[in-house]
C-alpha positions as CSV (number, residue, x, y, z in Angstrom):
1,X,-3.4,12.4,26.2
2,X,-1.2,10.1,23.5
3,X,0.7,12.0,21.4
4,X,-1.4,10.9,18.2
5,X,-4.5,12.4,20.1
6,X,-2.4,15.5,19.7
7,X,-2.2,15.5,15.6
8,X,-5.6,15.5,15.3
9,X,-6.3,17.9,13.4
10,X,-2.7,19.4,13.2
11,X,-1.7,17.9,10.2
12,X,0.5,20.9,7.9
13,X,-0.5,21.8,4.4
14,X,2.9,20.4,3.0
15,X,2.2,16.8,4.9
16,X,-1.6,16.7,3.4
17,X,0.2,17.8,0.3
18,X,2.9,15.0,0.5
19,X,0.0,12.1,0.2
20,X,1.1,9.3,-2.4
21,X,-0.6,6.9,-4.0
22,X,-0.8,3.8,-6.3
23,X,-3.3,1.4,-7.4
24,X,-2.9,-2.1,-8.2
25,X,-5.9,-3.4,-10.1
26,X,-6.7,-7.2,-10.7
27,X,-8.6,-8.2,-13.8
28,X,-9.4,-11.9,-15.1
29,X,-9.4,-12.0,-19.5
30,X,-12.2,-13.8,-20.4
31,X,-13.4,-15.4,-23.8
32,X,-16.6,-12.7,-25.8
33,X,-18.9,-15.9,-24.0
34,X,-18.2,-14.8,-20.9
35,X,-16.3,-18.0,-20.1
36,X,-12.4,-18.0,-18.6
37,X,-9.6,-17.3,-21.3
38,X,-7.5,-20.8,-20.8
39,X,-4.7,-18.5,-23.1
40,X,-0.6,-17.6,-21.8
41,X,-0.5,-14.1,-21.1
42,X,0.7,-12.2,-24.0
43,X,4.0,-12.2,-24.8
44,X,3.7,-8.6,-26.4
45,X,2.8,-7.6,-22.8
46,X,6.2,-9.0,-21.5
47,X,7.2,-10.6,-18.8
48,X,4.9,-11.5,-16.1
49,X,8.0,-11.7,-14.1
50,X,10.1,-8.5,-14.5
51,X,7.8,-6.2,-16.1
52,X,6.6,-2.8,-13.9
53,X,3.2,-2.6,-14.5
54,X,1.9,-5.1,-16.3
55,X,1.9,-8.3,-14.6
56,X,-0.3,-11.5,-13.8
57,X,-2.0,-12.3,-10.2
58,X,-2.5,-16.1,-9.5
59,X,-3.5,-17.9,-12.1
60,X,-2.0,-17.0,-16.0
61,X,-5.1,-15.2,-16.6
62,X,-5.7,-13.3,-14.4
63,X,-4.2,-9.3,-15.6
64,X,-2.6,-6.9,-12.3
65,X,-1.8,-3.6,-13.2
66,X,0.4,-1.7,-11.1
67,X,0.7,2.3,-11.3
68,X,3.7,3.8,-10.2
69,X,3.6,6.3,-6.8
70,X,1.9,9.8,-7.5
71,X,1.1,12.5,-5.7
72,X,-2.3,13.8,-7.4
73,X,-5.2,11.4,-8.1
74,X,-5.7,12.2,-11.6
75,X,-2.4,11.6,-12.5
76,X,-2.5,7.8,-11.0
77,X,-5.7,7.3,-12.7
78,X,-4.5,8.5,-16.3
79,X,-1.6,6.1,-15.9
80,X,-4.1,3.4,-15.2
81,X,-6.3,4.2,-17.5
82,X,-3.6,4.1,-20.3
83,X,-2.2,0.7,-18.9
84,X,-5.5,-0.7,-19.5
85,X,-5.3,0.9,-22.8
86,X,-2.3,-0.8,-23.7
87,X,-3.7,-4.1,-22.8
88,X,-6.6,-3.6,-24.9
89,X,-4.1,-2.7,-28.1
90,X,-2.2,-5.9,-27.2
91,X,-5.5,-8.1,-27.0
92,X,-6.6,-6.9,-30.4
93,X,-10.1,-5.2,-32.0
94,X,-11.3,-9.1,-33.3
95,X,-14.8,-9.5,-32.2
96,X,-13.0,-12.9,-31.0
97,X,-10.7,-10.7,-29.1
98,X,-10.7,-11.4,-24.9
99,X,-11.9,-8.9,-22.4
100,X,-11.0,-7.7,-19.4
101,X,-13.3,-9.1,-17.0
102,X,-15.2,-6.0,-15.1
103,X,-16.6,-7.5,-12.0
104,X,-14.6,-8.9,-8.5
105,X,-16.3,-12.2,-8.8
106,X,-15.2,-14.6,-11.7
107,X,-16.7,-15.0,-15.1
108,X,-17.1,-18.5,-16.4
109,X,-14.9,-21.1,-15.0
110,X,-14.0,-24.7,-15.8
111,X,-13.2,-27.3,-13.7
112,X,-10.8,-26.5,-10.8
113,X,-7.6,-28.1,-11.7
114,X,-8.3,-26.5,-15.6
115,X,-7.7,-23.0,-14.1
116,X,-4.2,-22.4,-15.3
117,X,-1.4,-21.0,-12.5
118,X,0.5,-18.3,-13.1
119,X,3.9,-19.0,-15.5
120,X,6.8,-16.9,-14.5
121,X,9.7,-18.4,-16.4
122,X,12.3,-21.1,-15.1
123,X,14.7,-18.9,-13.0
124,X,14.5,-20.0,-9.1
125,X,12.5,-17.2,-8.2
126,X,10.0,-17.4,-11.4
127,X,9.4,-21.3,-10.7
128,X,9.2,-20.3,-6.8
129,X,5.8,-18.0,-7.5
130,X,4.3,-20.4,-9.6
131,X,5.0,-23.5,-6.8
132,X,3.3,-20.7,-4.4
133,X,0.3,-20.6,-6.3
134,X,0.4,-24.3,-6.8
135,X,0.2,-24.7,-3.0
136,X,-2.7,-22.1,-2.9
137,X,-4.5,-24.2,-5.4
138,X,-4.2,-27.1,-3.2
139,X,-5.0,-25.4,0.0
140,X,-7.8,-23.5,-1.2
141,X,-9.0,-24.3,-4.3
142,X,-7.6,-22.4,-7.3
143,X,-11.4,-20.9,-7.7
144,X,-11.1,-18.6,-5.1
145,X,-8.0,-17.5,-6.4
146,X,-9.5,-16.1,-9.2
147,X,-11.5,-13.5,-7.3
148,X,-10.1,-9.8,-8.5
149,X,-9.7,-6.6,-6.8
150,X,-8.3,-3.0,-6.2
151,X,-5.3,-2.6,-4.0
152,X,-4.9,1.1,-2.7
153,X,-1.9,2.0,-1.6
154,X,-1.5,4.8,0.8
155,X,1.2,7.0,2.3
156,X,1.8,10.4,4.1
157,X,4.9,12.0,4.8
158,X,6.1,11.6,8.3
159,X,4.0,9.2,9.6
160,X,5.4,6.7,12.3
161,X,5.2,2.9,11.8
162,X,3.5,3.4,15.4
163,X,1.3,5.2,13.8
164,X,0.1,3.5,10.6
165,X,-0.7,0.5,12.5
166,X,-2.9,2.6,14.8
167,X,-4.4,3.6,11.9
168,X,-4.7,-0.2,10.8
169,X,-6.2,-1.0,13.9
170,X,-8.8,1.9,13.1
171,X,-9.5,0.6,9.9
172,X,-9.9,-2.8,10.3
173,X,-12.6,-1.5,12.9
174,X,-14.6,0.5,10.5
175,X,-13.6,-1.1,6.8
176,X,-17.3,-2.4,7.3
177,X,-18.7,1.5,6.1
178,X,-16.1,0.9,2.8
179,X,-18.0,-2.5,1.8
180,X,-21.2,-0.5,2.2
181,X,-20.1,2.0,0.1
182,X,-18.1,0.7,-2.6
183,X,-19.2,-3.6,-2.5
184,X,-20.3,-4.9,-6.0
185,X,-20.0,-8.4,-6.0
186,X,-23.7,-9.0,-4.3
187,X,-24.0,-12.0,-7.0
188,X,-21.6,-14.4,-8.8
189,X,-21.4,-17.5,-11.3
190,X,-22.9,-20.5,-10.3
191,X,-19.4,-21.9,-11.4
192,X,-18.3,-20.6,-8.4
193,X,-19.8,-22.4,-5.9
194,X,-20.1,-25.8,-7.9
195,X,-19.5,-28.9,-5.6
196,X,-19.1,-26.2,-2.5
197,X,-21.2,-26.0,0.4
198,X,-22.5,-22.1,0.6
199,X,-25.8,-20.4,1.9
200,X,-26.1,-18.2,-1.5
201,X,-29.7,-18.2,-3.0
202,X,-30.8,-19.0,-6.8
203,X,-31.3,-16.1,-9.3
204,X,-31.5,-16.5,-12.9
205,X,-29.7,-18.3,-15.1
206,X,-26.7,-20.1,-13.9
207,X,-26.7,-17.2,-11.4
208,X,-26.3,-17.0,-7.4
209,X,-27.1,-14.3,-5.2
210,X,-28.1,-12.9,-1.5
211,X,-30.6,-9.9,-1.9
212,X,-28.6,-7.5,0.6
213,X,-25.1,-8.9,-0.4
214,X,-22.3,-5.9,-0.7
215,X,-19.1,-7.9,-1.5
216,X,-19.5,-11.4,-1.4
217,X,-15.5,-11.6,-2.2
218,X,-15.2,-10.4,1.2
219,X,-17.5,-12.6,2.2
220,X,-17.2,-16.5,3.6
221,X,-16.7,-17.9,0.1
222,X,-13.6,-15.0,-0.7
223,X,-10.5,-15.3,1.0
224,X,-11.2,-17.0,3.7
225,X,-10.0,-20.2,5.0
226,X,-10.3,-22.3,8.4
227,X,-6.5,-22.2,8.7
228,X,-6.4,-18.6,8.4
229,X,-9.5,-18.7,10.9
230,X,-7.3,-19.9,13.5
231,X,-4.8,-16.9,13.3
232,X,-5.5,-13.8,15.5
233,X,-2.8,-11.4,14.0
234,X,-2.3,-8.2,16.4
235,X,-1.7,-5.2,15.1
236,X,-0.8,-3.7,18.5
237,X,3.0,-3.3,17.6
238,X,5.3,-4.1,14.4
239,X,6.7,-6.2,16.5
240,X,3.4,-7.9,17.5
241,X,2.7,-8.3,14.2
242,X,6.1,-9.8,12.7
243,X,5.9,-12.5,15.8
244,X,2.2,-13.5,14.8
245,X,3.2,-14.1,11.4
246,X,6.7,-15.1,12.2
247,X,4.8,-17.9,13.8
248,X,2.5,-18.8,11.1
249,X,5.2,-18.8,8.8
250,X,7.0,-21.5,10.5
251,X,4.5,-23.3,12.5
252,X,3.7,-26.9,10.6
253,X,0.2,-27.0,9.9
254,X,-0.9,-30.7,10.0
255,X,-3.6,-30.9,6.9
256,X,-0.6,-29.2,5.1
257,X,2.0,-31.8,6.4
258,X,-0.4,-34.4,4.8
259,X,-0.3,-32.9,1.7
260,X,3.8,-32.7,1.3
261,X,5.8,-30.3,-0.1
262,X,6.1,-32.8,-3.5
263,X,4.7,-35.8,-5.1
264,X,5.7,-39.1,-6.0
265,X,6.5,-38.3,-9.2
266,X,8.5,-35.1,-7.6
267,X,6.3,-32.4,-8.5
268,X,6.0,-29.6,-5.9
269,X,2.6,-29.4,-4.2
270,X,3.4,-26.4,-2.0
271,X,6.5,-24.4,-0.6
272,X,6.3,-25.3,2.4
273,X,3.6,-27.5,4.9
274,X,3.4,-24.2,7.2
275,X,0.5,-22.4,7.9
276,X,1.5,-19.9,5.6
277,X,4.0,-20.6,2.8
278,X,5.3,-17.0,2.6
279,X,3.9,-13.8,4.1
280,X,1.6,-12.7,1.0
281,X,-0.6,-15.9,2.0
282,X,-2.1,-14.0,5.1
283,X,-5.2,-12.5,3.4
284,X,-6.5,-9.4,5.5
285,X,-8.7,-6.5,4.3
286,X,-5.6,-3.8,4.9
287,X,-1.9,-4.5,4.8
288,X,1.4,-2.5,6.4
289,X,4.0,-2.4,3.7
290,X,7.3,-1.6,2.3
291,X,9.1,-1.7,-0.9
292,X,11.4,-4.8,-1.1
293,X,15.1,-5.4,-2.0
294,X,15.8,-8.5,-4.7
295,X,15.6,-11.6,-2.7
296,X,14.4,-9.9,0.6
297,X,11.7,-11.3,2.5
298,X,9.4,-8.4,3.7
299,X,8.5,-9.3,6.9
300,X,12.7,-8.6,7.3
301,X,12.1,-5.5,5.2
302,X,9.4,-4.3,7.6
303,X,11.0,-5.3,11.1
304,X,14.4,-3.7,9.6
305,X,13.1,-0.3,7.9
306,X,9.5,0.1,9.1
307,X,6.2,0.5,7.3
308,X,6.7,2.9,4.4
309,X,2.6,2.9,3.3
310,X,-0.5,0.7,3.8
311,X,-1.7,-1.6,0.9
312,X,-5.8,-1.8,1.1
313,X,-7.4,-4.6,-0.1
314,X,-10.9,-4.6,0.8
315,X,-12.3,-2.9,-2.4
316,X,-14.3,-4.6,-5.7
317,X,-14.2,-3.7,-8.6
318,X,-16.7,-1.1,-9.9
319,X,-18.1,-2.6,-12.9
320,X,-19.5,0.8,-14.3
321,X,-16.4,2.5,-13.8
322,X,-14.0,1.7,-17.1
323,X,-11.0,1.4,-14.9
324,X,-12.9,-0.1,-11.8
325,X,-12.5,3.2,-9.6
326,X,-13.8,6.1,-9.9
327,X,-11.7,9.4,-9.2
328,X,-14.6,10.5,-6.2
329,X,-14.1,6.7,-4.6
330,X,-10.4,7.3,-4.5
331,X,-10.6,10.6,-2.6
332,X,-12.9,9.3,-0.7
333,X,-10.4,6.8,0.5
334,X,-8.3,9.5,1.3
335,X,-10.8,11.1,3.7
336,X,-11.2,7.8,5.3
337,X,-7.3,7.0,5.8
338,X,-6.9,10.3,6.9
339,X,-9.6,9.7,9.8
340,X,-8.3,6.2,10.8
341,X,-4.5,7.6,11.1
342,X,-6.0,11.3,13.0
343,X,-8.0,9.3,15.3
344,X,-7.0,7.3,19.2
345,X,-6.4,3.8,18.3
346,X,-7.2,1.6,21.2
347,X,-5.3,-1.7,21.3
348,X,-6.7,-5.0,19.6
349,X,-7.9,-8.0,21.4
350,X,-8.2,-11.2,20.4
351,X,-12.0,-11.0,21.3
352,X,-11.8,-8.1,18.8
353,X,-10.5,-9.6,16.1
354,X,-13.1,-12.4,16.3
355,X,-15.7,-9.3,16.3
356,X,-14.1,-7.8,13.5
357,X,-14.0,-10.6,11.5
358,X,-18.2,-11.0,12.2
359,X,-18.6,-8.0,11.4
360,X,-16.7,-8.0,8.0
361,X,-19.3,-11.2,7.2
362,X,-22.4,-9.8,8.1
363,X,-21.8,-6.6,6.0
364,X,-20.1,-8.3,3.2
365,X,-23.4,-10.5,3.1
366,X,-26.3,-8.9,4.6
367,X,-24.7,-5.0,4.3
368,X,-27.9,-3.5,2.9
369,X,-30.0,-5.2,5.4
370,X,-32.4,-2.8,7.4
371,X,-31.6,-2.4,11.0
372,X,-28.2,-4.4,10.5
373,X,-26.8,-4.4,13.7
374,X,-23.0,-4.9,14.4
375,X,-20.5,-6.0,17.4
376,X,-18.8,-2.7,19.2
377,X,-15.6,-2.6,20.5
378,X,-16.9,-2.6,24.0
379,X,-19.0,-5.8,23.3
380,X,-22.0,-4.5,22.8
381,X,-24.1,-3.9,19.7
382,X,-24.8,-0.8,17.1
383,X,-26.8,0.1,14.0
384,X,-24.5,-0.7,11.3
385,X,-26.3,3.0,9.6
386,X,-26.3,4.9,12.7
387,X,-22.4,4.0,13.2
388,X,-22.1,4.5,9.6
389,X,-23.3,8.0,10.2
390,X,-21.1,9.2,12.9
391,X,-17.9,8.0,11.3
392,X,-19.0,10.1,7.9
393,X,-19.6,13.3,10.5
394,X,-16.0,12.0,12.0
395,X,-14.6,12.8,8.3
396,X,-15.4,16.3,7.8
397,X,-12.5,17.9,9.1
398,X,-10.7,15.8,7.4
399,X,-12.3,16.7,3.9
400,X,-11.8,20.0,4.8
401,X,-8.2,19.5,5.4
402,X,-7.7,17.5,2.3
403,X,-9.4,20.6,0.2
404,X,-7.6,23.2,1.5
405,X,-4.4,21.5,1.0
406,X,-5.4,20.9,-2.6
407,X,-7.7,23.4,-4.0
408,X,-11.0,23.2,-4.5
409,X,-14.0,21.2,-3.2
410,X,-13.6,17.4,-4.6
411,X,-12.7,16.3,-0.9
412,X,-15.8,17.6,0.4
413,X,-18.0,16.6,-2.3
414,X,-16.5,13.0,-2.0
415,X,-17.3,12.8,1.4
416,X,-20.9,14.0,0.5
417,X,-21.5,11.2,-1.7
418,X,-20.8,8.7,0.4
419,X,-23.3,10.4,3.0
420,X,-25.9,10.0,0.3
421,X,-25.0,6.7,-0.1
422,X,-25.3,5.5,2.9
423,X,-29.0,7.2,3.3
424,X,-30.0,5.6,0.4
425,X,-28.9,1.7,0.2
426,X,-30.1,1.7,-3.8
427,X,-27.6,3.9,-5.0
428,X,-24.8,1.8,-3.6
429,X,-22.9,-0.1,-6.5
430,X,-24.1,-4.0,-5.2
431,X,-27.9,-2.5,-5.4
432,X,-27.0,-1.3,-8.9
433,X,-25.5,-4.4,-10.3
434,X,-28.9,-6.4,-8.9
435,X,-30.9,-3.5,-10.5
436,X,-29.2,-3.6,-14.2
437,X,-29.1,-7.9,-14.0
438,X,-32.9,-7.6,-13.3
439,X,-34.1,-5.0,-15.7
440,X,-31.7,-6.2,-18.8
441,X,-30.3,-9.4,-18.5
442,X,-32.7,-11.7,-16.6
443,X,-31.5,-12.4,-13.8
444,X,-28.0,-13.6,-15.3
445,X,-24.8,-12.1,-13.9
446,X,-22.8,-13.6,-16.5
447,X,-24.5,-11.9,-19.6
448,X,-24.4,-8.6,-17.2
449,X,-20.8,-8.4,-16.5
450,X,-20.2,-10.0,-20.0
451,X,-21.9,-6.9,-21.5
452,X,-20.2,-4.7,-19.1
453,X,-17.0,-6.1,-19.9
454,X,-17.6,-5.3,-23.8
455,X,-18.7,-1.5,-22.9
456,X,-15.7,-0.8,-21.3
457,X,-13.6,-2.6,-24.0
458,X,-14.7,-0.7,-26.3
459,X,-14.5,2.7,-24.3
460,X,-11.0,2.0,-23.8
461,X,-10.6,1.4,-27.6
462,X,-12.0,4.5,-28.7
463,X,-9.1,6.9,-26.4
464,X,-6.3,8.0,-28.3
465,X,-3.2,5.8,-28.2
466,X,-0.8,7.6,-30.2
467,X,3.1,5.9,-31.8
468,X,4.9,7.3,-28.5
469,X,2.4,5.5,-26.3
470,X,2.6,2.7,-27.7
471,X,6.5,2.9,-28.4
472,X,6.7,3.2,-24.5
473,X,5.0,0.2,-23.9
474,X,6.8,-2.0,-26.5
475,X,9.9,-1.0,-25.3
476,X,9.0,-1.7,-21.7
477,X,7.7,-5.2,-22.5
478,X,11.1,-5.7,-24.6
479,X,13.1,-4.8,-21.3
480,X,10.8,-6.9,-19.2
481,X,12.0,-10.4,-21.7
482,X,15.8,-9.1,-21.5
483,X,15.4,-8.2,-17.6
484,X,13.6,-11.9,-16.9
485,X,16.3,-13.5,-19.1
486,X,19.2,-11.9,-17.2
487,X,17.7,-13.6,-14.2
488,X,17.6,-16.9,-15.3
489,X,21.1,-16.7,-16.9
490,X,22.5,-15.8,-13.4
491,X,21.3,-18.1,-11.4
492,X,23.2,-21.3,-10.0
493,X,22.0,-22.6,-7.3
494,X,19.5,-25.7,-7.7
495,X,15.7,-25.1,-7.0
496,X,15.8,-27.0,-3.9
497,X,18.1,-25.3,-2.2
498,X,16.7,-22.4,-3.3
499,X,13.3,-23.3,-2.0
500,X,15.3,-23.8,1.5
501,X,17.7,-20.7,1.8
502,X,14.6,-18.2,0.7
503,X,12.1,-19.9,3.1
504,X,14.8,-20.1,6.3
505,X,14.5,-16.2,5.8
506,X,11.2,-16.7,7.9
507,X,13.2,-18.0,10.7
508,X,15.5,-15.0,11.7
């Protein structure tokens, strides 16, 4: 018996106790039409370089906020919900005013090369994210970049970097029941797809769809790509995983090559012609982290220190939840980590991963599909609902834990919900968005989300936002300008040898 068989079930009050969590939320602004917001992101925001919380994703408008670490789920949630508060203050009351865009898939886009890339200043390190995202555009399109999400991160006191990539391994295997449960990007622009080859169906107006989609940004038009197809990461070891990416990191990547690192005229293209340009590049549904030091790559932050938490990125928006989570989903994710890191994690394959990756397709596309059936471990095949099932039963002790540790009965009732809604495929959040497009707006997920997004707008609005809230936030953004000015007045080395010494970090 391993000895993580053995903590099943042992884990201590104080260690279920000791949990922490943050949330970092993606959110495109978008124009009252529904249409992208072409506009710089706010100054009265501050800098999209240095500031804490309030920050921008990969193209300039495209909103992340970032909570700090907290120990009780209400409290991250508050602080998110005021950081979108604060954005709504800064963004005005004007009926004119932009929105925060609700939904994971992208309002109203222009031509691809229109999309504007994130702007982070001209310090070395500000002008190397936005050359990133400039090679990101021109490896993948700068569409798909525009796709939005929640990022969950998750830690417990303790806990072994042996043992959170077991429990990566574990949830890589089941993160199919989570796109069940919480998908609600069944349907998208038309925008989206324009010029692209895709197997999506007409709805409505301007509007494209597959009936039993859950989360088509998880899907084969999200972030996916036939580079990234060719990588088969293992998550067997840290040190497993550091050489896999190690490798794509440095290995040339011919398409890339042809493209170059700069043009004629001397404007970068990319970072690098690499598979990946830097480690944030390798899109997977579940990440092992740690927190950084200035200028440190963190691959050489993980392989020196260890995982400190897991960063999951497999979940959509909610589009009727003001803050796109809901306090019951984010328990439930609890319940669900907790399982995956309790459980015996076998090693991966690479004939795994290839599974895994089928899997993640099928559900993402065809999850409420009767009778779905998915790839097993072991090769064979298994009701997506009947597997479903047994992982939920799987959970119980874990609820149990969680509630005991906590007070009360929210665990338990989390995990409860999810057992109804995996029973009952229409309450499911990508049935609901289909539902509310066909009974209100035609058809059209544009005018859906666009109404969405106004609802929540003016929710947010209406909280209180009292002088000392919004003191705190214009002195933040204040230090954020000094902080990124600071940068750029110290450095002295020029960008191209910058570019070199931060990308030869890959190499050690």
């Amino acid at each position: 018996m391993s000895d993580r068989t053995k903590r099943v079930g042992a884990f201590t009050g104080p260690e279920l106790s000791g949990i922490r969590r943050g949330i970092e939320k993606e959110s495109l602004r978008s124009l009252p039409n529904g249409m992208l917001a072409l506009t710089p992101h706010p100054l009265a925001l501050g800098s999209a370089l240095t500031h804490p919380h309030i920050t921008t994703d990969y193209c300039e408008s495209q909103v992340e906020l970032i909570t700090g670490v907290h120990a009780g789920v209400e409290t991250c949630l508050q602080e998110l919900t005021e950081l979108h508060q604060a954005v709504y203050q800064t963004l005005g009351t004007a009926a004119d005013a932009e929105r925060l865009w609700v939904d994971s898939m992208p309002c109203g886009l222009p031509t691809d090369e229109t999309i504007p890339l994130g702007r982070y200043g001209k310090s070395n390190i500000g002008r190397l994210k936005s050359v990133y995202r400039m090679g990101l555009g021109q490896r993948y399109g700068r569409r798909m970049q525009t796709i939005s999400g929640i990022h969950y991160n998750w830690s417990m006191p303790g806990v072994t970097s042996e043992e959170y990539f077991g429990l990566i391994r574990n949830f890589r295997r089941h993160s199919f029941l989570l796109l069940y449960l919480f998908g609600a990007s069944p349907a998208l622009c038309s925008s989206f797809v324009k010029g692209r080859k895709h197997q999506l169906q007409r709805l409505g107006n301007h509007t494209n769809y597959l009936p039993h989609a859950t989360s088509l940004r998880m899907g084969r038009l999200g972030y996916q790509s036939d580079a990234q197809a060719s990588l088969s990461v293992s998550y067997n070891s840290l040190e497993s995983y550091a050489a896999s990416l190690q490798d794509a990191l440095t290995r040339p990547y011919p398409p890339y090559e042809a493209i170059g690192i700069r043009n004629p005229g001397g404007d970068y293209n990319q970072l690098s012609t690499s598979l990946l340009q830097i480690e944030n590049e390798f899109y997977g549904s579940i990440r092992p982290k740690r927190v950084i030091r200035p200028g440190e790559r963190p691959l050489n932050a993980l392989r020196e220190r260890g995982v400190e938490y897991v960063e999951v990125r497999c979940m959509d928006l909610d589009p009727f939840e003001p803050i796109g989570i809901a306090a019951q989903t984010v328990r439930f994710l609890d319940v669900f980590l907790l399982h995956c890191l309790s459980s015996d994690s076998q090693p991966d394959s690479v004939a795994e991963i290839s599974a895994l990756g089928r899997n993640q397709h099928k559900v993402a596309e065809h999850g409420r599909e009767p009778l779905l059936q998915l790839e097993c471990p072991d090769g064979g095949m298994r009701a997506m609902h009947e597997w479903g099932q047994a992982l939920l039963a799987e959970c119980e002790p874990m609820a149990a834990a969680l509630d005991a540790a906590h007070g009360g009965q929210q665990y338990g009732e989390a995990l409860a919900a999810a057992k109804q809604r995996l029973d009952q495929p229409h309450t499911t959040p990508s049935a609901r968005v289909l539902k509310a497009m066909a009974d209100d707006f035609g058809d059209c997920f544009v005018d859906f989300a666009r109404l969405q997004s106004e609802r929540t707008r003016q929710q947010l609005l209406a909280m209180p936002f009292d002088p000392a809230m919004a003191e705190r936030f214009a002195r933040m953004a204040q230090q954020s300008h000094t902080a990124q000015a600071d940068i750029e007045a110290l450095d002295s080395l020029p960008f191209e040898a910058f570019r070199q010494q931060y990308l030869s970090a890959a190499a050690v």
